[in-house]
Backbone bond lengths (Angstrom), bond angles and torsions (degrees), N, CA, C in turn:
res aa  C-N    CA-C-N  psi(-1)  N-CA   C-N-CA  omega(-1)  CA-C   N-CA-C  phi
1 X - - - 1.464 - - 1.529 109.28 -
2 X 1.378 116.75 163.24 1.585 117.57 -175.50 1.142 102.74 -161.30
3 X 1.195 110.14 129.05 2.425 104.16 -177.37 1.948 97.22 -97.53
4 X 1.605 93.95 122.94 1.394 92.84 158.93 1.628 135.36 -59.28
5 X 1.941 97.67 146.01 1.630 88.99 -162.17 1.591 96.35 -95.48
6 X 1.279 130.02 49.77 1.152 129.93 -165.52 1.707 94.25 -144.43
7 X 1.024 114.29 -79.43 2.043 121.16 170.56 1.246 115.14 -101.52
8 X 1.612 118.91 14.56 1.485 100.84 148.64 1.759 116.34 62.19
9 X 1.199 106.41 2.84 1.496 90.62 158.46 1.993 107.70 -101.30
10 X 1.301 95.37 176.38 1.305 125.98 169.88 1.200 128.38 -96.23
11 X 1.992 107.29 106.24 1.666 110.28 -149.74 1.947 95.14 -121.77
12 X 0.927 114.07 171.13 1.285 134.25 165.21 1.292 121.35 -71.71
13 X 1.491 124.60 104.23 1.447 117.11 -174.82 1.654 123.75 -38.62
14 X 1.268 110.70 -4.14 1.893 108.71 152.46 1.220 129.33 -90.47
15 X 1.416 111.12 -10.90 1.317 100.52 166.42 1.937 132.71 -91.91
16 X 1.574 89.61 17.93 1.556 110.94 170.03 1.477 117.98 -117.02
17 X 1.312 109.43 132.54 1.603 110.16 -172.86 1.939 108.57 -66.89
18 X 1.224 111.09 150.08 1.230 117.46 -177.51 1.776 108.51 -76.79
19 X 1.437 101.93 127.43 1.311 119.99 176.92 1.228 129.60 -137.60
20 X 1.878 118.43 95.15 1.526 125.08 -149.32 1.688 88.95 -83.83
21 X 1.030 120.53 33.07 1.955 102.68 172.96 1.695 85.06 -123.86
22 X 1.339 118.60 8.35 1.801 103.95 -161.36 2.029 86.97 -103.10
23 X 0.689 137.67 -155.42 1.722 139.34 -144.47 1.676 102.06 -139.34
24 X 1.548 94.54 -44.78 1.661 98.54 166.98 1.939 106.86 -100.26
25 X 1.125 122.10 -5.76 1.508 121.48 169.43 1.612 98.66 95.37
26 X 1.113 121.57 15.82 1.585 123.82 165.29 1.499 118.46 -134.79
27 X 1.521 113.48 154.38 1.019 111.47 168.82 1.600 132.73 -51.00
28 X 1.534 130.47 -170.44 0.831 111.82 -179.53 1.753 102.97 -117.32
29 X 0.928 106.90 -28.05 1.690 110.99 161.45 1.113 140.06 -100.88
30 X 1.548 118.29 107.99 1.676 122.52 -159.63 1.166 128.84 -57.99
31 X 1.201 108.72 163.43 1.639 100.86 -167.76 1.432 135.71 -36.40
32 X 1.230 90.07 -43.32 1.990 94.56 172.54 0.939 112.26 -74.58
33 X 0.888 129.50 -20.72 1.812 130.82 176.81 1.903 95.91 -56.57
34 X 1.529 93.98 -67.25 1.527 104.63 -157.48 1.514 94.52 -59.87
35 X 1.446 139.92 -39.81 1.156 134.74 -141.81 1.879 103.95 -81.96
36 X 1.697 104.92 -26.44 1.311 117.79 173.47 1.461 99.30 -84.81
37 X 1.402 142.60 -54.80 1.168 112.91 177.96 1.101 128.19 -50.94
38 X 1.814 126.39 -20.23 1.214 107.53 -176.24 1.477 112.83 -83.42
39 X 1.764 111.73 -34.82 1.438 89.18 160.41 1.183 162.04 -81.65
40 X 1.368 91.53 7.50 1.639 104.59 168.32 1.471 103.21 -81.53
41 X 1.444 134.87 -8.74 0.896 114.87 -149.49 2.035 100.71 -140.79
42 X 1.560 99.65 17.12 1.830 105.58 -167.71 1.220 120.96 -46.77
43 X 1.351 114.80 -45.73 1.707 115.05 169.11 1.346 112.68 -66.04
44 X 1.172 125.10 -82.16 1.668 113.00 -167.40 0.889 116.08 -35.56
45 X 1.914 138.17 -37.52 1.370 143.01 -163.55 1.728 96.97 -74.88
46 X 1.662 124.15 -50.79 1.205 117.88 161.65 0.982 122.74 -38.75
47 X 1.625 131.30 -61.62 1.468 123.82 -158.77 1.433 92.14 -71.69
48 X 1.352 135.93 -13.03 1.822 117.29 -170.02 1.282 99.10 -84.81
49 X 1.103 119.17 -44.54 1.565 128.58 -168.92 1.668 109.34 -70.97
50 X 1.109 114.70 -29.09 1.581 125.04 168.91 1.525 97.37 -79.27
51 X 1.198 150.40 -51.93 1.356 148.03 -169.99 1.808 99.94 -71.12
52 X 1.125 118.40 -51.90 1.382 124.93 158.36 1.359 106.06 -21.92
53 X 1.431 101.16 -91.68 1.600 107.86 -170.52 1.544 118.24 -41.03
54 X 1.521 117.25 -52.74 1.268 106.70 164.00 1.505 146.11 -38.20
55 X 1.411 93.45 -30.95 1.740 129.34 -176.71 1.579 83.49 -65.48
56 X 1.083 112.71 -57.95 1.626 107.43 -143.94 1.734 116.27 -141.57
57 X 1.519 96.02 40.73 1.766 116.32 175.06 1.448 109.36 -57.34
58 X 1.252 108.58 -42.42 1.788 104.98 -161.47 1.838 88.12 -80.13
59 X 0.997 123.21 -46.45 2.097 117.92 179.94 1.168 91.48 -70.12
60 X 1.362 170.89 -10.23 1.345 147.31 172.54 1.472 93.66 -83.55
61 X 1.391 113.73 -84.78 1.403 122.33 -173.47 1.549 118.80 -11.16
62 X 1.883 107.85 -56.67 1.383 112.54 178.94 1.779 118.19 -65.62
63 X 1.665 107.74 -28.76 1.272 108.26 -167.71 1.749 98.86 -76.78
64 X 1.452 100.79 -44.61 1.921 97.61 169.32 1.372 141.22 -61.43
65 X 1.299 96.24 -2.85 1.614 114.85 -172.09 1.909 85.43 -100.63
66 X 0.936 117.82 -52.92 1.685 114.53 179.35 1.494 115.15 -60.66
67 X 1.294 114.26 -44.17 1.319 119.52 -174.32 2.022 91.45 -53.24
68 X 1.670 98.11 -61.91 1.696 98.13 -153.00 1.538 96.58 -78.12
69 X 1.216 134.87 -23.56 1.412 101.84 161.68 1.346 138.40 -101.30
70 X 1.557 104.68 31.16 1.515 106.32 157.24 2.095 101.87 -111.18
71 X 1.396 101.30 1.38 1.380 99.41 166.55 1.314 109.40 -115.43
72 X 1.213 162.07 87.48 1.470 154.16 -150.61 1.633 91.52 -101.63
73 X 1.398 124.69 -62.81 1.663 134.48 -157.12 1.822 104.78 -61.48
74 X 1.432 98.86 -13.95 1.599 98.64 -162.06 1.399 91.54 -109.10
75 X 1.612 133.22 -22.02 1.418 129.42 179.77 1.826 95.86 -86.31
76 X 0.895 118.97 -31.40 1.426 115.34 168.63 1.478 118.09 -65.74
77 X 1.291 112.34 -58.79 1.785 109.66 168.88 1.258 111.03 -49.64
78 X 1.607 102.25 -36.25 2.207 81.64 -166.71 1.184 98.21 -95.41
79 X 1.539 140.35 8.91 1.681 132.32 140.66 1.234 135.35 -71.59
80 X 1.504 116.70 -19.21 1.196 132.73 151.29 1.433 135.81 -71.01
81 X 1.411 101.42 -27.08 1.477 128.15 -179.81 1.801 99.21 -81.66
82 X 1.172 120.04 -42.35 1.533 130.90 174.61 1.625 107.43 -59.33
83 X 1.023 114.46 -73.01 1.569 126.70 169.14 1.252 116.97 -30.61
84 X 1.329 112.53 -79.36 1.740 109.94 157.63 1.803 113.97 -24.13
85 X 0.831 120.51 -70.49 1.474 132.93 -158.89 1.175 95.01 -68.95
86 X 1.711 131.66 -30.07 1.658 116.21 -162.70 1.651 103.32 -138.34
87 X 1.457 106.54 -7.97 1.829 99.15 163.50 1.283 126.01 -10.50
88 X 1.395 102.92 -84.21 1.986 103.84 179.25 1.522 113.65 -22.37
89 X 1.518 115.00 -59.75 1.452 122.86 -177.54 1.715 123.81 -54.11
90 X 1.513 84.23 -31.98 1.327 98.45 -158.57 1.653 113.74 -87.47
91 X 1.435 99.23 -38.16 1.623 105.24 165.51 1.420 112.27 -56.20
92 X 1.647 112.68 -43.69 1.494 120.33 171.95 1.226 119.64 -41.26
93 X 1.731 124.18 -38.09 1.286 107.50 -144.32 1.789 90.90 -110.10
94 X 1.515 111.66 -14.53 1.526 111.02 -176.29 1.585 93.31 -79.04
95 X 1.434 120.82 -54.84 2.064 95.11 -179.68 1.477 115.88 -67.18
96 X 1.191 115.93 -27.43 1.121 92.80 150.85 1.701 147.01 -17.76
97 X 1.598 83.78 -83.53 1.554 97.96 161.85 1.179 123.11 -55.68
98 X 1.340 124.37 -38.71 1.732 120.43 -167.44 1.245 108.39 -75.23
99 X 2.052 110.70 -25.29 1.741 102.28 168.60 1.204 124.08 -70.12
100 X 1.550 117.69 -23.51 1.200 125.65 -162.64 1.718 111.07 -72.34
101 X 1.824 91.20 -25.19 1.739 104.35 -164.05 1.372 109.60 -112.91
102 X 1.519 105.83 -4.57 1.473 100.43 -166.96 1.479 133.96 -40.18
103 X 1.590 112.63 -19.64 1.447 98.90 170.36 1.527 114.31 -94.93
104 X 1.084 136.29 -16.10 1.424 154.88 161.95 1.643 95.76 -52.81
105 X 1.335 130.37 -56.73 1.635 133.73 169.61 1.733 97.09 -33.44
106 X 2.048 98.49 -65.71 1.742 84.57 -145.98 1.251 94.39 -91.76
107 X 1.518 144.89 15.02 1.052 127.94 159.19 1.720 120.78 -61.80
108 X 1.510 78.08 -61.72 2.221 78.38 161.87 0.998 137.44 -26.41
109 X 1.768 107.99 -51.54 1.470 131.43 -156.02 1.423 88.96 -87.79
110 X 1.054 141.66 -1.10 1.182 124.87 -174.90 1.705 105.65 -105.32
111 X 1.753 101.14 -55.82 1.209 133.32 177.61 1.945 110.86 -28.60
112 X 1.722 87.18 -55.05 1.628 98.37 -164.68 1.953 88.76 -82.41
113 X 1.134 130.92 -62.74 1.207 108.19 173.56 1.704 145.55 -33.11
114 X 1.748 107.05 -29.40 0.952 120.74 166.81 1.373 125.39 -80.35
115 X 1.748 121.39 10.61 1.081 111.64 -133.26 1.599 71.14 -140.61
116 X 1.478 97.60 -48.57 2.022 101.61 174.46 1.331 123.00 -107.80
117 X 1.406 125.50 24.15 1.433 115.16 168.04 1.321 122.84 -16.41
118 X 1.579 116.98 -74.16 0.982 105.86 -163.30 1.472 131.28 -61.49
119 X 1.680 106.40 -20.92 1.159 124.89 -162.45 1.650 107.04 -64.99
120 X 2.311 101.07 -44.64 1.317 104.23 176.75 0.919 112.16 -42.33
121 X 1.434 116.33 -79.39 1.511 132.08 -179.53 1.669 113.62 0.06
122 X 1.227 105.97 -73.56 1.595 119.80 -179.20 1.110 95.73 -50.08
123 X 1.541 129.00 -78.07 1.388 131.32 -150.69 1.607 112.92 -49.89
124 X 1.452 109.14 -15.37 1.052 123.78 -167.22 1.645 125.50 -93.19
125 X 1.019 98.19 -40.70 1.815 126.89 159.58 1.417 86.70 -74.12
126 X 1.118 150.56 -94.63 1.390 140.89 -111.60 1.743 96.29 -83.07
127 X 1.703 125.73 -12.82 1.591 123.36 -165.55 1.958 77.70 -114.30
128 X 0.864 132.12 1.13 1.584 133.19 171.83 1.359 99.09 -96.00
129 X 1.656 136.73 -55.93 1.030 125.67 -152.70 1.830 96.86 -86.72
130 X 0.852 123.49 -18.11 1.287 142.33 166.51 2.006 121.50 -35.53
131 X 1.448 102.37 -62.67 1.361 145.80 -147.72 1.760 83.88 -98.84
132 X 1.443 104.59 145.95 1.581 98.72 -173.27 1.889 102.17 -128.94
133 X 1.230 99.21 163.20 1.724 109.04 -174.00 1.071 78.59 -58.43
134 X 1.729 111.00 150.19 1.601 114.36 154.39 1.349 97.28 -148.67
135 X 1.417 113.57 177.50 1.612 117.62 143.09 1.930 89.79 -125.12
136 X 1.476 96.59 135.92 1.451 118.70 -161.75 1.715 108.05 -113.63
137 X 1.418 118.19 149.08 1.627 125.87 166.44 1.363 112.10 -99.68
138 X 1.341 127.70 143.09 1.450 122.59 164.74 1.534 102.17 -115.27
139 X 1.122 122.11 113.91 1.702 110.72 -158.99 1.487 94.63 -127.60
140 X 1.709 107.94 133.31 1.165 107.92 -176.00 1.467 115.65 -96.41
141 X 1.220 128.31 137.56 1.597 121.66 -148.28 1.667 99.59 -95.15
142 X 1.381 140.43 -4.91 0.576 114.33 -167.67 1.880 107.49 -111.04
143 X 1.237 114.20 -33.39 1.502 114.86 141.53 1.507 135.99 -110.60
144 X 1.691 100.34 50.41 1.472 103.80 165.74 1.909 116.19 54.30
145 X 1.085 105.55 -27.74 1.459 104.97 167.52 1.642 125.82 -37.84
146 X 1.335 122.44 132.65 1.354 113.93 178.79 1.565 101.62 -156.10
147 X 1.732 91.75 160.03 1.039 137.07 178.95 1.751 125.68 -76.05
148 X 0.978 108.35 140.58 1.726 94.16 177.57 1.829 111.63 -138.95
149 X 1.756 113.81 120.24 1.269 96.90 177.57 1.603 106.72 -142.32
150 X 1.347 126.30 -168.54 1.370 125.00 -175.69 1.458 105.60 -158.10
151 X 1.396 109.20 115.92 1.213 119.99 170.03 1.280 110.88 -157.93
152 X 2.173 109.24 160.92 1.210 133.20 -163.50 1.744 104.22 -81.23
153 X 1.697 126.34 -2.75 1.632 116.36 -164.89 1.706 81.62 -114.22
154 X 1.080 131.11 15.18 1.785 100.45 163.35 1.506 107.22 64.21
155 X 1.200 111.47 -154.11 1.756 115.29 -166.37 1.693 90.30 -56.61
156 X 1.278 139.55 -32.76 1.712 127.17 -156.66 1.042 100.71 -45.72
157 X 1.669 117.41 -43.88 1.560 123.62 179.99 1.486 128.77 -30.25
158 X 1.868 85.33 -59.83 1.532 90.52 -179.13 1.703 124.52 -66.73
159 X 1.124 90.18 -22.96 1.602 112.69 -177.18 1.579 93.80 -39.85
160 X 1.983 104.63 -62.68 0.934 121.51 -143.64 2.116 99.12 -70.20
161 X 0.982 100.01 -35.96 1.577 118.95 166.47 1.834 101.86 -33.97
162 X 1.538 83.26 -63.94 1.766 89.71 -153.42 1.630 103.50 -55.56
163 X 1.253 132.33 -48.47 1.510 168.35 155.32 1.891 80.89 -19.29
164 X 1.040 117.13 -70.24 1.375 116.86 -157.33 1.827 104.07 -64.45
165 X 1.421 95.18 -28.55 1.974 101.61 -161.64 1.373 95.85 -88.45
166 X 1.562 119.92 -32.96 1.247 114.03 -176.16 1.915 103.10 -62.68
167 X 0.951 100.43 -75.73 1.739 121.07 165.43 1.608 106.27 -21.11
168 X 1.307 133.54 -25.55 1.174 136.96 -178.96 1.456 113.87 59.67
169 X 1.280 115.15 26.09 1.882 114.26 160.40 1.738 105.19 -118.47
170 X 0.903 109.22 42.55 1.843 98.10 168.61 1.453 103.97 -79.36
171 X 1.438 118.04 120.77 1.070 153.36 -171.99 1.785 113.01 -40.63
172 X 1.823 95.82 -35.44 1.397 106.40 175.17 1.059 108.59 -78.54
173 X 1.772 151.28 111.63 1.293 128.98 163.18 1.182 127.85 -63.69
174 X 1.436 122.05 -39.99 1.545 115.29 155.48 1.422 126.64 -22.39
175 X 1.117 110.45 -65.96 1.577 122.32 -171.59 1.681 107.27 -71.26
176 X 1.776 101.35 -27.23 1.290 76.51 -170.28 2.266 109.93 -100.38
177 X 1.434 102.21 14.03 1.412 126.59 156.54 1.362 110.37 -67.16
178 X 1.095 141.48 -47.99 1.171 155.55 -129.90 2.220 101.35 -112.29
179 X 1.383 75.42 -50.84 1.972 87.67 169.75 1.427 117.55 -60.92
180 X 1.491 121.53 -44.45 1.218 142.06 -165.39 1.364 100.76 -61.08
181 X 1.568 102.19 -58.60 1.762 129.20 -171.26 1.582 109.08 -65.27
182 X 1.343 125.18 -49.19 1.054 129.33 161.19 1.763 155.41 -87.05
183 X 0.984 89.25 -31.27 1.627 119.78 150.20 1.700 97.70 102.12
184 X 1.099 114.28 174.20 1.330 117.52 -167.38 1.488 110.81 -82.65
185 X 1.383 133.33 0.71 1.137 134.14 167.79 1.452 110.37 -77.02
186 X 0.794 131.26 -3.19 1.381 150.12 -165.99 1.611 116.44 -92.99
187 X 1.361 107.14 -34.74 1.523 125.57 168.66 1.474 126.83 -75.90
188 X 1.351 109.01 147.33 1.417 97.08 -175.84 1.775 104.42 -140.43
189 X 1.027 141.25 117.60 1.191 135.07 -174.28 1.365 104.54 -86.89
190 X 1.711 119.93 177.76 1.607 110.96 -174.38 1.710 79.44 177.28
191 X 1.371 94.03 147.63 1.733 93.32 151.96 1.647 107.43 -115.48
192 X 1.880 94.29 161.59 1.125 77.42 -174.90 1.182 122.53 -126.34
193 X 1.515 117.99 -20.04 1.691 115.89 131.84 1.737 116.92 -120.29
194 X 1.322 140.15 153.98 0.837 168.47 129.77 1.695 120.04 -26.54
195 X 1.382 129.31 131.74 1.322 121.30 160.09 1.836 108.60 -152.53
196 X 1.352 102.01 144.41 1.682 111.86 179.00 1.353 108.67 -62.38
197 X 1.158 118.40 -37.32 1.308 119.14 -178.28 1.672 111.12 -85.94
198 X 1.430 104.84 169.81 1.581 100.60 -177.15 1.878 106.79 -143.33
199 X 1.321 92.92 34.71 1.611 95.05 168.79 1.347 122.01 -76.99
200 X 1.229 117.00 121.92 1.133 124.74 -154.15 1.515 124.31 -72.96
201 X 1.779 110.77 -10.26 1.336 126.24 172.73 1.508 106.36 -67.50
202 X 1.368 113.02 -61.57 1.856 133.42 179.08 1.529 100.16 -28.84
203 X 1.392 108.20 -84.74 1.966 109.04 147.21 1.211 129.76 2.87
204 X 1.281 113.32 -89.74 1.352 123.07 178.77 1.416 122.59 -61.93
205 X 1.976 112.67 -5.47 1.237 106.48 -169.18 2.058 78.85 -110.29
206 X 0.637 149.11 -49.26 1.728 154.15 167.69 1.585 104.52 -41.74
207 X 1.457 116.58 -50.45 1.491 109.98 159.34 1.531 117.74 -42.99
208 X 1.399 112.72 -53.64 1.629 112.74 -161.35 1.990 105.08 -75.22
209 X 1.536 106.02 -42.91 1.438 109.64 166.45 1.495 104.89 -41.02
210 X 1.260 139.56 -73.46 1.490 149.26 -146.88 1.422 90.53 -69.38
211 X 1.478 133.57 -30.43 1.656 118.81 -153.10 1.941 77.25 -93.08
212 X 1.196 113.14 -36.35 1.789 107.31 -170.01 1.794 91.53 -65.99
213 X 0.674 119.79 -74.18 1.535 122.70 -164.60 1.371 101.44 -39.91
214 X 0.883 124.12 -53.74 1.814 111.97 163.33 0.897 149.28 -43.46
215 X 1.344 97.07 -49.16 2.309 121.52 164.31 1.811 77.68 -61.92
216 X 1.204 128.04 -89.82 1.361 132.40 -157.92 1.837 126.51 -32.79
217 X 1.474 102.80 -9.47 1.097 122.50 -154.78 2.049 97.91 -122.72
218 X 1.025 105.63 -46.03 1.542 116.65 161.11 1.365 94.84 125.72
219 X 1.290 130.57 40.11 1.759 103.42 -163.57 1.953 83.91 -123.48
220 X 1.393 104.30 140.66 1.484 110.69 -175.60 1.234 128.45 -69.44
221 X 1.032 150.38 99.81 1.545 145.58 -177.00 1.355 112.28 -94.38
222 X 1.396 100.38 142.32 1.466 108.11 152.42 1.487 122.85 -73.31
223 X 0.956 131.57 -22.14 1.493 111.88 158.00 1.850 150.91 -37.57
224 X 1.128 120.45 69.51 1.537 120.07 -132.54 1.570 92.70 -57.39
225 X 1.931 119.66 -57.27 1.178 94.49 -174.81 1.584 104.08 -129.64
226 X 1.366 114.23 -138.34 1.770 116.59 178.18 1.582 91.44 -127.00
227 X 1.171 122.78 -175.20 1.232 130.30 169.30 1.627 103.94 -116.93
228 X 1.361 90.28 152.11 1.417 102.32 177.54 1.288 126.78 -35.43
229 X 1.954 114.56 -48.64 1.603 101.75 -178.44 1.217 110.91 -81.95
230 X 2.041 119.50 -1.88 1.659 96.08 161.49 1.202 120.67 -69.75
231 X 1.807 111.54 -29.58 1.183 104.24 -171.51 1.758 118.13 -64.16
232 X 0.794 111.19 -29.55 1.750 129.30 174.23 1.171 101.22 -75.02
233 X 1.096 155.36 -71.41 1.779 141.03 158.88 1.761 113.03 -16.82
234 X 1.008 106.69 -40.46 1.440 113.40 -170.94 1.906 96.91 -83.03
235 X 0.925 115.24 -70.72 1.004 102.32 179.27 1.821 136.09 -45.90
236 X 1.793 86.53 -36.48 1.848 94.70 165.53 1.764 127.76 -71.65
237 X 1.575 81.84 -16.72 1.826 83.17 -176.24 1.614 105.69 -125.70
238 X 1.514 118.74 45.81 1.783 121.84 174.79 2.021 86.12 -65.36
């Protein structure tokens, strides 16, 4: 227990925010305390904290860059955890911007490409030759639901997935209902077999096996159906 030094009652060490410079590791005024001072008080506390930061951008920056890269898993959760919580806004405010800039975008995109061909090129082969044939799961952890796909770039794929769910046009609506609702921490990619070769039939016929073995097995996919030449692969190679 701890009595606030603000209203003087006697609260439960959860109802005070954690504070490692304080002696017991909490503040000294409980949450409601703080939550009314700040709104009585939203601007001035901004402009200090903005004058702050200015004061002292180059020591934050370095101390946050240490903090998050000796924490990587926890700067990733609490960016994912952000996203979730502020998506709507956030998709809003990037087209936004990209309408506002769009020729400033493809001037770049052109500019820096013309400028590094060759460099893409490489970077491009060498994160391709990298990345292995698979047919891959995207499995959502919180109702076991999954995904089934097959491609020659390895994780780039998923990359390319995530890019699409963030963006809110992934092609699957299921999956991309399910992202919205749950947030992307929630996902888990995996491959699930491997092959040296990268013919794209072999694939597509190991894709269509893995989506049957699943229906067959009881586990739910987002995959609604197969396409015809899986279905004809399947049938030529029982």
């Amino acid at each position: 227990m701890k009595k606030c030094s603000k209203c003087g009652i006697e609260k439960p060490l959860t109802e005070f925010y954690k504070d490692r410079q304080k002696k017991n590791g909490h503040r000294s005024q409980c949450k409601s305390c703080t939550k009314k001072l700040y709104a009585e008080n939203k601007e001035e506390i901004a402009k200090n904290r903005a004058k702050y930061y200015a004061k002292n951008k180059e020591k934050i920056v370095k101390r946050n860059a240490k903090y998050y890269a000796e924490n990587p898993e926890k700067r990733a959760k609490n960016r994912a955890k952000y996203y979730a919580k502020n998506k709507e806004k956030i998709v809003k405010r990037n087209a936004k911007y990209y309408v506002e800039n769009k020729e400033k975008f493809a001037k770049y995109s052109v500019k820096w490409y013309t400028e590094n061909k060759e460099e893409y090129a490489k970077r491009y082969a060498e994160n391709k030759a990298e990345e292995p044939n698979c047919v891959y799961q995207i499995k959502n952890l919180e109702n076991n639901k999954v995904y089934i796909g097959e491609t020659i770039r390895g994780e780039l794929r998923w990359k390319e997935h995530l890019r699409d769910l963030r963006g809110n046009r992934h092609p699957n609506k299921l999956l991309q209902e399910d992202f919205d609702k749950y947030g992307e921490q929630a996902f888990e990619w995996t491959i699930l077999k491997e092959f040296e070769d990268g013919d794209k039939s072999v694939l597509l016929l190991e894709e269509a096996r893995s989506i049957q073995q699943f229906i067959t097995e009881g586990v739910e996919i987002y995959n609604l159906t197969l396409t015809i030449d899986q279905l004809r692969m399947l049938t030529e190679n029982k």
